[in-house]
Backbone and ligand atoms as CSV (ligand in chain L), in Angstrom:
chain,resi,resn,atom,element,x,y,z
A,1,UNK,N,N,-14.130,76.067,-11.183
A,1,UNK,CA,C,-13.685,77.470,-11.011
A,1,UNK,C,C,-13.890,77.887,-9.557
A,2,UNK,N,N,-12.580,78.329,-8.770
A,2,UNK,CA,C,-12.586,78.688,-7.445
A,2,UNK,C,C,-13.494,80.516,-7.202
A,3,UNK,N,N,-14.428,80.674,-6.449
A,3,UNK,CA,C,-15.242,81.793,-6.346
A,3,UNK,C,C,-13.727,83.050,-5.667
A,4,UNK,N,N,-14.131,84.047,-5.686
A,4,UNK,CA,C,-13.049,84.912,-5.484
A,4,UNK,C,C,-13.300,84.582,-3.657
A,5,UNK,N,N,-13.838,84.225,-3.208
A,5,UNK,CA,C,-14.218,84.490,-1.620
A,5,UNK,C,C,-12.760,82.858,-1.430
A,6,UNK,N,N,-13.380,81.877,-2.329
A,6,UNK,CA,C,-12.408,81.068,-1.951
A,6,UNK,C,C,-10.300,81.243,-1.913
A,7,UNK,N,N,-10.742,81.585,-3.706
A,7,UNK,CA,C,-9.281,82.238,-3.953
A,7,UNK,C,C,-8.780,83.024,-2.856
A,8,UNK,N,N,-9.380,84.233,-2.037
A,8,UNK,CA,C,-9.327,84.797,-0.763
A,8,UNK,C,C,-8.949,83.961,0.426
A,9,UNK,N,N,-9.261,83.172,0.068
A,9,UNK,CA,C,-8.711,81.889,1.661
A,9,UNK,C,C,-7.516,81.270,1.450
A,10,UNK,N,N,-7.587,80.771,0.108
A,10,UNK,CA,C,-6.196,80.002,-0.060
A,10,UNK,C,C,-5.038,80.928,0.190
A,11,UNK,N,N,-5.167,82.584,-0.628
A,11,UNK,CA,C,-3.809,83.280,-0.593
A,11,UNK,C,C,-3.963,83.686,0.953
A,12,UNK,N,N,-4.983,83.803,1.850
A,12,UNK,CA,C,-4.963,83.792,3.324
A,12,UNK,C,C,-3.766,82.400,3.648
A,13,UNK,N,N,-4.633,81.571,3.621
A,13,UNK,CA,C,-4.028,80.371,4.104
A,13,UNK,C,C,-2.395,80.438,4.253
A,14,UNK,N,N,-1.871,80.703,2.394
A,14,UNK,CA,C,-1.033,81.169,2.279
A,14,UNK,C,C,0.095,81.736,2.969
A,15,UNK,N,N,-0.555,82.802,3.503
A,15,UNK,CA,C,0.440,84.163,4.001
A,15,UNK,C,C,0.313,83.304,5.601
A,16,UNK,N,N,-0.435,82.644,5.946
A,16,UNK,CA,C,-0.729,82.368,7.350
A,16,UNK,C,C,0.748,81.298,7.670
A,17,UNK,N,N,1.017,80.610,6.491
A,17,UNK,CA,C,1.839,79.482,6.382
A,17,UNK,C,C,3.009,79.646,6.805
A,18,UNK,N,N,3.297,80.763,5.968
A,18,UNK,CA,C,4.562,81.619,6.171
A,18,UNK,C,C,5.171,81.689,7.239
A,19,UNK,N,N,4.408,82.219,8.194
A,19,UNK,CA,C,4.480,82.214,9.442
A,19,UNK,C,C,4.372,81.314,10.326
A,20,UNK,N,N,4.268,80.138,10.262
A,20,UNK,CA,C,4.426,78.714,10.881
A,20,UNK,C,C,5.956,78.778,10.988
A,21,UNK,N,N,6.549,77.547,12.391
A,21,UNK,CA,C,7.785,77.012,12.110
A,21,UNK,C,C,8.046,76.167,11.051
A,22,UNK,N,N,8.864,76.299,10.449
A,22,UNK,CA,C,9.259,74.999,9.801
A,22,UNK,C,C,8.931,73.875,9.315
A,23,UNK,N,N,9.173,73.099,10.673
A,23,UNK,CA,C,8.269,72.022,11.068
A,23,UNK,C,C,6.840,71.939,10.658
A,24,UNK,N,N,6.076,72.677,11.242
A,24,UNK,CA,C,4.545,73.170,10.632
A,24,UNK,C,C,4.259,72.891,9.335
A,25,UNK,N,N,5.412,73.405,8.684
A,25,UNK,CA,C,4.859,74.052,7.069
A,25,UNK,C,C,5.304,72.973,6.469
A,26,UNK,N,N,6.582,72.104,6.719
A,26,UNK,CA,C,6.985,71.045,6.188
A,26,UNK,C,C,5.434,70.242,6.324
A,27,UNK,N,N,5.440,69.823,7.535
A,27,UNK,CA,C,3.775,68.896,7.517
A,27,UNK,C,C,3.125,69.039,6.719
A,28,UNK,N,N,2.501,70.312,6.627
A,28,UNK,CA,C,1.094,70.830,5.661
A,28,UNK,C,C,1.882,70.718,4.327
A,29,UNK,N,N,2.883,70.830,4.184
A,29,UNK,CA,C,3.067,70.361,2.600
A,29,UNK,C,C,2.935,68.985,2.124
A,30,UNK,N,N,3.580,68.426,3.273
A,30,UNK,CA,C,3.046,66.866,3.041
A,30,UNK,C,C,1.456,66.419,3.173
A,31,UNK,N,N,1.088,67.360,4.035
A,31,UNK,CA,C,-0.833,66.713,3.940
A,31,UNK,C,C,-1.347,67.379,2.603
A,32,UNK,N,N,-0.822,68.150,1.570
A,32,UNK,CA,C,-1.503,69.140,0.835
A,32,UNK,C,C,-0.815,68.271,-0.514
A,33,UNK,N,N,-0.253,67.193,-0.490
A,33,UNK,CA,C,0.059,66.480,-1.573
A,33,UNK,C,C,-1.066,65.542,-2.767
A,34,UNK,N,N,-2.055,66.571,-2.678
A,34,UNK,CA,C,-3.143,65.741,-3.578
A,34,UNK,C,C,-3.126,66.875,-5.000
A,35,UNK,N,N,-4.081,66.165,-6.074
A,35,UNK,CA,C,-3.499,66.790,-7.075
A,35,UNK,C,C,-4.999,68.242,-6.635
A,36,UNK,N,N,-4.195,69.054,-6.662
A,36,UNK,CA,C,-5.340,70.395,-6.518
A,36,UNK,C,C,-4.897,71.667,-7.652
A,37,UNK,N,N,-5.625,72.589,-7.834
A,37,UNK,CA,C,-5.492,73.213,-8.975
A,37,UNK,C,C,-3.725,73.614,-8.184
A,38,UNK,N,N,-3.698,73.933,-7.396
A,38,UNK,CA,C,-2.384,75.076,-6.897
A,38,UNK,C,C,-1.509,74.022,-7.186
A,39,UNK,N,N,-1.546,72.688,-6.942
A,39,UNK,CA,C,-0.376,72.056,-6.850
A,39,UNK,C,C,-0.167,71.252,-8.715
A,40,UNK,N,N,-1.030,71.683,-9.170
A,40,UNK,CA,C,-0.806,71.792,-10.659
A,40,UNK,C,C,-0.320,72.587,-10.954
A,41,UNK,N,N,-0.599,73.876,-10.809
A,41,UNK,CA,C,0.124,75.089,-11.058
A,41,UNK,C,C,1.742,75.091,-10.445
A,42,UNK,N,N,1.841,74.592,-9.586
A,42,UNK,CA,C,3.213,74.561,-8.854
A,42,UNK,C,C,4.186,73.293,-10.633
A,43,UNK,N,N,3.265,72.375,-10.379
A,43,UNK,CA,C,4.214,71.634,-11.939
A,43,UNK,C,C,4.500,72.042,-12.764
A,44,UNK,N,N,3.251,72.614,-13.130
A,44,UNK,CA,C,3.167,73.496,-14.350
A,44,UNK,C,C,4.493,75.062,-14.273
A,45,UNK,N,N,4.428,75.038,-13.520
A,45,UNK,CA,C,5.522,76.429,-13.163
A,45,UNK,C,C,6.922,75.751,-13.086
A,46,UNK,N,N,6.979,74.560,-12.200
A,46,UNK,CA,C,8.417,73.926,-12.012
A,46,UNK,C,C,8.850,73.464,-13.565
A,47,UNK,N,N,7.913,72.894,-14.229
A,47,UNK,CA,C,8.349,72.315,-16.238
A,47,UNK,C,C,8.777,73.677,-16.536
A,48,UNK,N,N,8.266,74.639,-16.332
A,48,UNK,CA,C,8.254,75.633,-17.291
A,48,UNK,C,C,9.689,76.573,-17.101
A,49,UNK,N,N,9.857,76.423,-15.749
A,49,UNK,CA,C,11.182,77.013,-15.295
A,49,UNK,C,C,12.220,76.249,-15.554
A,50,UNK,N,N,12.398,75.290,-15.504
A,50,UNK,CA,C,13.606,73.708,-15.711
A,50,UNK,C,C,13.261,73.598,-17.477
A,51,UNK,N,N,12.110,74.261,-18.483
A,51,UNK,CA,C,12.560,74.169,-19.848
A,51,UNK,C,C,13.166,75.633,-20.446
A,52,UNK,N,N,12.745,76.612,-19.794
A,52,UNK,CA,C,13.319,77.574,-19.717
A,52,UNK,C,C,15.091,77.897,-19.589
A,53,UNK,N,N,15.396,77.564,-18.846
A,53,UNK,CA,C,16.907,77.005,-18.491
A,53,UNK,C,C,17.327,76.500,-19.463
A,54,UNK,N,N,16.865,75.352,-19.808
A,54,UNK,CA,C,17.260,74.278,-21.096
A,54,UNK,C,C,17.189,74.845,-22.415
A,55,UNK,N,N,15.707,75.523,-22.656
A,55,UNK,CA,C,15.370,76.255,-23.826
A,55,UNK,C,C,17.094,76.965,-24.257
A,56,UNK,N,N,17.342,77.456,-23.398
A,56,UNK,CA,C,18.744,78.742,-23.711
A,56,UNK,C,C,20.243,78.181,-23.929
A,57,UNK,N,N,20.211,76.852,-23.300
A,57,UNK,CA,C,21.296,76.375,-23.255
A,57,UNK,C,C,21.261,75.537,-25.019
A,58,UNK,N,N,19.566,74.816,-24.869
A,58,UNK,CA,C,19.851,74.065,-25.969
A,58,UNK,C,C,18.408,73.836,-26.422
A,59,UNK,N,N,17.803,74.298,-27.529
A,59,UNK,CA,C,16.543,75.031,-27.755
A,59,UNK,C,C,15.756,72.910,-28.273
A,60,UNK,N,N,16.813,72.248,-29.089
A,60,UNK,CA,C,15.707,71.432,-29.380
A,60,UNK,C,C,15.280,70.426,-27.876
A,61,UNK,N,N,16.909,70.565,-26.748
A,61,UNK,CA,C,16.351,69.628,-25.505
A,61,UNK,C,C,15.411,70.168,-24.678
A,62,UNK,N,N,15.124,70.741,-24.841
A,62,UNK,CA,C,13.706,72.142,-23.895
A,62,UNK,C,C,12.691,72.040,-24.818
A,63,UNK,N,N,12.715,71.984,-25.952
A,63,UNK,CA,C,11.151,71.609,-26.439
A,63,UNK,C,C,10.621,69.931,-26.494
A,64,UNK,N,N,12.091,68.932,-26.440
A,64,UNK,CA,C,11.844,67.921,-26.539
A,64,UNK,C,C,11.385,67.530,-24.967
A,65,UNK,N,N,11.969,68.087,-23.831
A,65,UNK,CA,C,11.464,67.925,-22.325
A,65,UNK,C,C,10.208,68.394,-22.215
A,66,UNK,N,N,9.563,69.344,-23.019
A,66,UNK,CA,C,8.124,70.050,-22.748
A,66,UNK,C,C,6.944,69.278,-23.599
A,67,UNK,N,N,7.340,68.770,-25.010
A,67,UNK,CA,C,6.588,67.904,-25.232
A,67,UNK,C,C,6.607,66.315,-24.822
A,68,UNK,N,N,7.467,66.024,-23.801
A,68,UNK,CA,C,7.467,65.017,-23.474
A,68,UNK,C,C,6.841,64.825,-22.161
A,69,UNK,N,N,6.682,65.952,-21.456
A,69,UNK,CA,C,6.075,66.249,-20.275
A,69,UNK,C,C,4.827,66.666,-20.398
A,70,UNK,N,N,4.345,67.251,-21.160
A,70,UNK,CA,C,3.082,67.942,-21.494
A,70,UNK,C,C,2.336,68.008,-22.548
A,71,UNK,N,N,1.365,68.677,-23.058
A,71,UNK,CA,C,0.811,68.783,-24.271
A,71,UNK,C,C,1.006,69.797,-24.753
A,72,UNK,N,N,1.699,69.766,-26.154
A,72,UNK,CA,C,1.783,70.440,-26.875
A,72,UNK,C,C,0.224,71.500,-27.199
A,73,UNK,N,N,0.029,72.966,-26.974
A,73,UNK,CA,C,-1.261,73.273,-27.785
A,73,UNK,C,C,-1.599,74.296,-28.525
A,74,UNK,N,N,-0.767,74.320,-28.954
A,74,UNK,CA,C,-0.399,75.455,-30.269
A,74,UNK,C,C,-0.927,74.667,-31.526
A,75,UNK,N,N,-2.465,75.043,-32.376
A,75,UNK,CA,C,-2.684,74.551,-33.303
A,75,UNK,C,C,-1.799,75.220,-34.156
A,76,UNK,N,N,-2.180,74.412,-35.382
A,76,UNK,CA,C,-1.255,74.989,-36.803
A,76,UNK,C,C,-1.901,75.992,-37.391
A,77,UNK,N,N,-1.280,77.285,-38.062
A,77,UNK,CA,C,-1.993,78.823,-38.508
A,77,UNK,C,C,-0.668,79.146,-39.084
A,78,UNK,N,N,-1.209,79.475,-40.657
A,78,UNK,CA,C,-0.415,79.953,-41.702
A,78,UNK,C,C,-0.420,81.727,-41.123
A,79,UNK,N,N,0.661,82.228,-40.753
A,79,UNK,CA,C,0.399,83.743,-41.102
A,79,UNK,C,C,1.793,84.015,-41.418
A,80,UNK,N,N,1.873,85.563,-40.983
A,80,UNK,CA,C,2.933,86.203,-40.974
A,80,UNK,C,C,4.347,85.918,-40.481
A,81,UNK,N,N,3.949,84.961,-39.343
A,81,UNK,CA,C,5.155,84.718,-38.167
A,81,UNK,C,C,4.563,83.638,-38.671
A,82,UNK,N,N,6.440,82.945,-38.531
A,82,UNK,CA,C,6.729,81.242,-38.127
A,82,UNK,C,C,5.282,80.720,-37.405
A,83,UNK,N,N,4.559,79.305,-38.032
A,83,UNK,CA,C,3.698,78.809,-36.914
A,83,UNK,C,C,4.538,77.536,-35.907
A,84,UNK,N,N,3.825,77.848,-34.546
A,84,UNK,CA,C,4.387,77.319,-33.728
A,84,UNK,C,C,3.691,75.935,-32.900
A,85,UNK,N,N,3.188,75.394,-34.001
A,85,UNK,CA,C,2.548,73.920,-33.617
A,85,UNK,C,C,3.682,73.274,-33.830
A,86,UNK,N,N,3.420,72.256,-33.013
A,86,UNK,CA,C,4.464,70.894,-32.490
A,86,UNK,C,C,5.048,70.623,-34.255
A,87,UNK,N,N,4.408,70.239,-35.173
A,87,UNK,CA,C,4.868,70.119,-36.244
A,87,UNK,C,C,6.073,70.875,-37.157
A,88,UNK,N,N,5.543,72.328,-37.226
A,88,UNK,CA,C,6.394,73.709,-37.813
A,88,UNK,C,C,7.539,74.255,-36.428
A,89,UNK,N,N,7.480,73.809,-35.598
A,89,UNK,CA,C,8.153,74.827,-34.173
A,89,UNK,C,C,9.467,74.071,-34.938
A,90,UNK,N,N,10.228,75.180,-34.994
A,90,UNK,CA,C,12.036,75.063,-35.044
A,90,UNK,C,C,12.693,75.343,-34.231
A,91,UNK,N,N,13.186,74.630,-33.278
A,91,UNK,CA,C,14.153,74.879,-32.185
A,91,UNK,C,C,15.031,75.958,-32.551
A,92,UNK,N,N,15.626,76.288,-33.528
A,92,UNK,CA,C,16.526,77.262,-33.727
A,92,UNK,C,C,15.529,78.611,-33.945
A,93,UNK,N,N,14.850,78.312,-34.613
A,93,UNK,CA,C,13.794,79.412,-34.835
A,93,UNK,C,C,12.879,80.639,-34.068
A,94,UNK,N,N,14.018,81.390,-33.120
A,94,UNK,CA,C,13.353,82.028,-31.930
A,94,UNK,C,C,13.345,83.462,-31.721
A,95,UNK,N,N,13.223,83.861,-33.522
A,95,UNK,CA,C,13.514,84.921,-33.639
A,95,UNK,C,C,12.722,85.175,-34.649
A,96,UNK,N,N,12.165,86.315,-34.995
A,96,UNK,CA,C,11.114,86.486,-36.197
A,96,UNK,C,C,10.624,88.245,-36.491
A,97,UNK,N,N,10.894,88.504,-37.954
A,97,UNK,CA,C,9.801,89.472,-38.199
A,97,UNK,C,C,9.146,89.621,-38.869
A,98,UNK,N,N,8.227,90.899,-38.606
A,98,UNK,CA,C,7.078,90.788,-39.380
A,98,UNK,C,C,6.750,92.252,-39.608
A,99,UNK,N,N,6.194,93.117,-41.161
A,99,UNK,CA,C,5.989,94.322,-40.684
A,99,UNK,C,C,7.345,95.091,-40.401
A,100,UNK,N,N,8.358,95.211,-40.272
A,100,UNK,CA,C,9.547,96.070,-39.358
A,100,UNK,C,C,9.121,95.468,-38.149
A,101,UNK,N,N,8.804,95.032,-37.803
A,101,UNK,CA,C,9.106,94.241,-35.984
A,101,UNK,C,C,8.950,93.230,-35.782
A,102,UNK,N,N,9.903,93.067,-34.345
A,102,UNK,CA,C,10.855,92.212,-34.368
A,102,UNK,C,C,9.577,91.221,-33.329
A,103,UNK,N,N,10.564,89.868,-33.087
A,103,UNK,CA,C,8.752,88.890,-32.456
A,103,UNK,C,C,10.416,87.978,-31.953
A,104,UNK,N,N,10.295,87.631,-30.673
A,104,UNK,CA,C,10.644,86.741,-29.650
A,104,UNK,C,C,9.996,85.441,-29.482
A,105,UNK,N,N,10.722,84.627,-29.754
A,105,UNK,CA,C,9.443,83.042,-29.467
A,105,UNK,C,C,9.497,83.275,-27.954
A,106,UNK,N,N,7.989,82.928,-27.009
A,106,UNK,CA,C,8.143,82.582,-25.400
A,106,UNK,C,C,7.189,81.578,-25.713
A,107,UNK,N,N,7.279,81.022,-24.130
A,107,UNK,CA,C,6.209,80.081,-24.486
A,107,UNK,C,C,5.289,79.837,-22.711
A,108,UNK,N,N,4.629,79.151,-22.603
A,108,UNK,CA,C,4.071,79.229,-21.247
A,108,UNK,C,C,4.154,77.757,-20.620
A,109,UNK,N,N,3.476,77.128,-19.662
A,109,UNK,CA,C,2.870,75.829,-19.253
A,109,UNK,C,C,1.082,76.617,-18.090
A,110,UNK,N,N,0.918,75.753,-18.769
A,110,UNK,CA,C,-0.583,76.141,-18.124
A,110,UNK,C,C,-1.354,75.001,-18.008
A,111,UNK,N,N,-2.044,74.251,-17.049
A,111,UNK,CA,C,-2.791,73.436,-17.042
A,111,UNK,C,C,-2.668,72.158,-17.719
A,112,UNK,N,N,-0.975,72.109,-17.759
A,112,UNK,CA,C,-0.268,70.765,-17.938
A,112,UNK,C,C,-0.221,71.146,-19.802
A,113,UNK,N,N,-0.508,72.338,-20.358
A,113,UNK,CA,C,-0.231,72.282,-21.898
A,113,UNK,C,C,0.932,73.394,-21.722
A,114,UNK,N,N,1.254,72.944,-23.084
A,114,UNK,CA,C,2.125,73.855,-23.715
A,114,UNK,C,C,2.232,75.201,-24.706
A,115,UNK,N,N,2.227,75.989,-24.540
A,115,UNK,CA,C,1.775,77.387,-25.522
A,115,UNK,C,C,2.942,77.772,-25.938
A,116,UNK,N,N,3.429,78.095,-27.101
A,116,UNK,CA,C,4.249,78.452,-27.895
A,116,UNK,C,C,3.909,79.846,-28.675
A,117,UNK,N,N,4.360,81.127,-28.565
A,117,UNK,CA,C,3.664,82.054,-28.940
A,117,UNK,C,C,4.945,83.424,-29.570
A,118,UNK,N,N,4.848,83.913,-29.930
A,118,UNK,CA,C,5.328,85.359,-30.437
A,118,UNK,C,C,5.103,86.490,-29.913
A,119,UNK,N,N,6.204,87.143,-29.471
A,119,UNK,CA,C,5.841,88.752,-28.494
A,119,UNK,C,C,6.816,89.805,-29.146
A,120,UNK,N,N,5.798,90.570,-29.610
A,120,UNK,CA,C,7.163,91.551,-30.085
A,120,UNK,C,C,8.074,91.993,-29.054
A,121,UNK,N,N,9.079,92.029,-29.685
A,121,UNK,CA,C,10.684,92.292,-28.773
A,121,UNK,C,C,10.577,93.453,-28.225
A,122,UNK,N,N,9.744,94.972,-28.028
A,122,UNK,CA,C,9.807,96.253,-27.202
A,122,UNK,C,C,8.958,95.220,-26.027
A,123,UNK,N,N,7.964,94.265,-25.603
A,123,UNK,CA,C,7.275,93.856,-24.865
A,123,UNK,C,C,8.527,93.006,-23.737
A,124,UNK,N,N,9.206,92.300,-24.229
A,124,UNK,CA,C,10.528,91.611,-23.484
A,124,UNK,C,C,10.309,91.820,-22.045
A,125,UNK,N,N,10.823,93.569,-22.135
A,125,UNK,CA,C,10.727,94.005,-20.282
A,125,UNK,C,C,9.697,93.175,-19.757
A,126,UNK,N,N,8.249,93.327,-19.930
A,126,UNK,CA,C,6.807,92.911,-19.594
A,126,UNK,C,C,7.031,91.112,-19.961
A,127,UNK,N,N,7.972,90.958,-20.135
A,127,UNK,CA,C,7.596,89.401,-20.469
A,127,UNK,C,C,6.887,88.533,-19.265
A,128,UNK,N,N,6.713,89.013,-17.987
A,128,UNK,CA,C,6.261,88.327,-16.777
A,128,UNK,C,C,4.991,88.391,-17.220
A,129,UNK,N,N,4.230,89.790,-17.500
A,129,UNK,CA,C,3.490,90.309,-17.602
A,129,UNK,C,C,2.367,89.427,-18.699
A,130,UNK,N,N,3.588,89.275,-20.237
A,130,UNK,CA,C,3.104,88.457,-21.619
A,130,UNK,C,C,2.141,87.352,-20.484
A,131,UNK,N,N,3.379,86.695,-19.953
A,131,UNK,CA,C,3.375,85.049,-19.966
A,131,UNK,C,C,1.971,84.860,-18.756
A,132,UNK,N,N,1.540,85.867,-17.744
A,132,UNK,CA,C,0.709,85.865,-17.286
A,132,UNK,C,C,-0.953,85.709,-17.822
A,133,UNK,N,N,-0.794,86.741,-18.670
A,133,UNK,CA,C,-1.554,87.132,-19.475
A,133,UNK,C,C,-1.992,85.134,-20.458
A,134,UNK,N,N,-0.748,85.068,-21.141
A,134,UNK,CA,C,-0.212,83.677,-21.760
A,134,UNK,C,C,-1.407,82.525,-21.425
A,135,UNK,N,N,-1.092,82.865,-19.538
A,135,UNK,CA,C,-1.620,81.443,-19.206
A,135,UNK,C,C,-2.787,82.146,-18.798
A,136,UNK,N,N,-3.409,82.530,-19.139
A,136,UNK,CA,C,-4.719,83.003,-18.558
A,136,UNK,C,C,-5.362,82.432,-19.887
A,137,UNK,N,N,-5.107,82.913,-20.983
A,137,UNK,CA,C,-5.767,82.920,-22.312
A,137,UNK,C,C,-5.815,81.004,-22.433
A,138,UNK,N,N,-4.748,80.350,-22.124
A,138,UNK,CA,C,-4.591,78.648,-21.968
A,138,UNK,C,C,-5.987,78.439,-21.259
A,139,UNK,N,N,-5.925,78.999,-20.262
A,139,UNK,CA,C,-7.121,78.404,-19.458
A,139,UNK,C,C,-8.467,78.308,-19.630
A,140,UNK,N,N,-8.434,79.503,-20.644
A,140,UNK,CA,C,-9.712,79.766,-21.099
A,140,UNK,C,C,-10.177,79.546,-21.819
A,141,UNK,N,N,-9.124,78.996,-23.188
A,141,UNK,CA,C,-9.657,78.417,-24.100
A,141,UNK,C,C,-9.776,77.091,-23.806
A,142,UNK,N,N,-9.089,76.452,-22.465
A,142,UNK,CA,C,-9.864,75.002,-22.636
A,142,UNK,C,C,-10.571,75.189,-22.000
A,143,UNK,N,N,-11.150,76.013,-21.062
A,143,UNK,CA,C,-12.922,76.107,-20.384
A,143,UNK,C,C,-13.709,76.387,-21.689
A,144,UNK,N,N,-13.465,77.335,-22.584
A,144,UNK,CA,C,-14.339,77.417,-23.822
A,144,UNK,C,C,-14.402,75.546,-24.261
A,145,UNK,N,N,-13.279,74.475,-24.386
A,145,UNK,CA,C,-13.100,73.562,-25.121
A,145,UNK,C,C,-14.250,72.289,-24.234
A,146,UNK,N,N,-14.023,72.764,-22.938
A,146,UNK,CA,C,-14.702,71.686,-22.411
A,146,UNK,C,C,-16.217,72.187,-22.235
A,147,UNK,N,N,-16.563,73.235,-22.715
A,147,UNK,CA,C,-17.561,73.314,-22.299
A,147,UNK,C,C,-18.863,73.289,-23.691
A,148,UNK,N,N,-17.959,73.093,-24.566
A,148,UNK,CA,C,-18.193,72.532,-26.139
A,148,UNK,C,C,-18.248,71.464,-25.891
A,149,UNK,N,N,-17.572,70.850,-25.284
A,149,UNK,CA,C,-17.394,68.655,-25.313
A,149,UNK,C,C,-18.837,68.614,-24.298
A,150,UNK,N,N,-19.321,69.748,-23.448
A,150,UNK,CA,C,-20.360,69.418,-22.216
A,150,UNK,C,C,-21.272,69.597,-23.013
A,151,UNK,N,N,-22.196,70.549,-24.312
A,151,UNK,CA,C,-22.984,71.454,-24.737
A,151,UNK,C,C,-23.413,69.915,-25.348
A,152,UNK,N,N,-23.340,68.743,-25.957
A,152,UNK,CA,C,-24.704,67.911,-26.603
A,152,UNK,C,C,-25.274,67.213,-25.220
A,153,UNK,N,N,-24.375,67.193,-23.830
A,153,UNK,CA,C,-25.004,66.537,-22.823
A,153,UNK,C,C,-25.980,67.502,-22.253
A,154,UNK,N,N,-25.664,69.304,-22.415
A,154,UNK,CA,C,-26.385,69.844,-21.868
A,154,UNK,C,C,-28.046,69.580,-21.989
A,155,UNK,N,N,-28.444,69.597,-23.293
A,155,UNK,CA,C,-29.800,69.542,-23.775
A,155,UNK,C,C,-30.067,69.464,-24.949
A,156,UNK,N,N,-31.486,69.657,-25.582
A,156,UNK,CA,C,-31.766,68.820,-27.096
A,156,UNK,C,C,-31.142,69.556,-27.952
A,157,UNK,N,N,-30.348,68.760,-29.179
A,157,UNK,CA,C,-29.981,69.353,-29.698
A,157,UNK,C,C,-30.782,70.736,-30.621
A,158,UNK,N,N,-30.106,71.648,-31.158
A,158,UNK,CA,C,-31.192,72.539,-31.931
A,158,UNK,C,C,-32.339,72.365,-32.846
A,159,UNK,N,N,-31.439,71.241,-33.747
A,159,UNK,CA,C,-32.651,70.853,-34.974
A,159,UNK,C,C,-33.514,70.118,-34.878
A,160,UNK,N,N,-33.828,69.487,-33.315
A,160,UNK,CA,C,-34.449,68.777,-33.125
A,160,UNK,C,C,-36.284,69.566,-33.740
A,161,UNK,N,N,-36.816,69.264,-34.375
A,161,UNK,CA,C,-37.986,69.754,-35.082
A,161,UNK,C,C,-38.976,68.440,-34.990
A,162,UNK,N,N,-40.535,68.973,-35.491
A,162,UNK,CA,C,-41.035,68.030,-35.661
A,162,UNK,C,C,-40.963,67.133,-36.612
A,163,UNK,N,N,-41.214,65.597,-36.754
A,163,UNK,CA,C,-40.562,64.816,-37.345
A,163,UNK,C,C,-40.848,64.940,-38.924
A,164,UNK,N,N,-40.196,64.942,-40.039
A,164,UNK,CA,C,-40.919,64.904,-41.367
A,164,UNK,C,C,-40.851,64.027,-42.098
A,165,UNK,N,N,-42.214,63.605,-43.002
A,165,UNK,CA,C,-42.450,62.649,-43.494
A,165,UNK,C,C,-42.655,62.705,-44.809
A,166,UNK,N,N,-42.601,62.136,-45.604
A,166,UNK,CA,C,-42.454,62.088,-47.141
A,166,UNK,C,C,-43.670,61.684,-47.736
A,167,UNK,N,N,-44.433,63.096,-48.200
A,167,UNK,CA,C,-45.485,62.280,-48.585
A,167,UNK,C,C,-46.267,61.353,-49.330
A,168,UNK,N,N,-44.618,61.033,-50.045
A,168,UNK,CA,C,-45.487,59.728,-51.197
A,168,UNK,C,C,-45.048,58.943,-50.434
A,169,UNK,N,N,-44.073,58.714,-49.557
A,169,UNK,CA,C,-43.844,57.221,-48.907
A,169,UNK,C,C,-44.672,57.108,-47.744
A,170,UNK,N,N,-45.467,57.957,-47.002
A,170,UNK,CA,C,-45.681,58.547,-45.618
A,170,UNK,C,C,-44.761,57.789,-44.701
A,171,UNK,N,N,-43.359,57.591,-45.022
A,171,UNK,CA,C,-42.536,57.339,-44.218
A,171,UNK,C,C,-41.669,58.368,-43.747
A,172,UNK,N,N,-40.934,58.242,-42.482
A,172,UNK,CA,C,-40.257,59.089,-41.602
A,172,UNK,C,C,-39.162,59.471,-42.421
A,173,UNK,N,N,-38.441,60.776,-42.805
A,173,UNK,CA,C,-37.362,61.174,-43.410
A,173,UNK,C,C,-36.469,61.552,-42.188
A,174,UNK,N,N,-35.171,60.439,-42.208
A,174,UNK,CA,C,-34.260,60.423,-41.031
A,174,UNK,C,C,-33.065,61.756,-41.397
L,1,ZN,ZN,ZN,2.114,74.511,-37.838
């Protein structure tokens, strides 16, 4: 996780770039070709715009380019609305209600996954807004995910107790 002082340098850096010739900026794009969060985000934005396009023209070749590019991470959840795990997602299926209102399939790319989600249709205008929001919530649930996969390396587990023994066997109960 970049500290806000850093985030502060890069969108510096940024705006500084701008203002280079050409030449300049061509270079630094070529020295800046390592995988870094921004230039993930730049993929992650380029899939998402090139399935977007596709999505409209032709809904199953835009989900078949996004799960072929990325990870699907929409678990499976019975509710109200269509679920939108890789399994249940219907390419034709991009329309939904629930209640009297109406639900838009969008979907995001975030951190090389795929989010598949429902926005009610008065939200549309704000859809920049949804999908921002979208990939924020991606990110966070895999910092919640990895930081579950980190938590038995962190330290002893809880139940660790003193050991108990059985007292007719006075052997160790595993
Ligand atoms: Zn499902």
């Amino acid at each position: 996780m970049r500290s806000p002082a850093e985030r502060r340098n890069t969108s510096a850096a940024c705006e500084t770039l701008g203002s280079f010739p050409l030449a300049t900026r061509t270079k630094a794009v070529v020295l800046s070709r390592v995988v870094t969060p921004t230039t993930r985000a730049k993929t992650d934005r380029a899939l998402e715009d090139e399935a977007r396009v596709l999505l409209e023209q032709n809904a199953s070749a835009g989900i078949a380019l996004l799960a072929g590019r990325a990870i699907m991470f929409a678990r499976h959840e019975e509710g109200e609305l269509p679920c939108l795990c890789l399994n249940c997602l219907d390419p034709a299926l991009d329309r939904a209600e629930s209640r009297g209102l109406q639900f838009v399939r969008d979907f995001v790319v975030s951190r090389h996954r795929v989010f598949f989600y429902w926005v009610p249709a008065e939200l549309l205008p704000d859809a920049k807004q949804v999908r921002a929001s979208m990939r924020g919530r991606v990110k966070q649930r895999l910092d919640e995910l990895r930081r579950k996969i980190d938590e038995p390396r962190a330290g002893i587990p809880a139940r660790t107790g003193p050991p108990r023994i059985n007292p007719f066997t006075g052997k160790l109960i595993q």
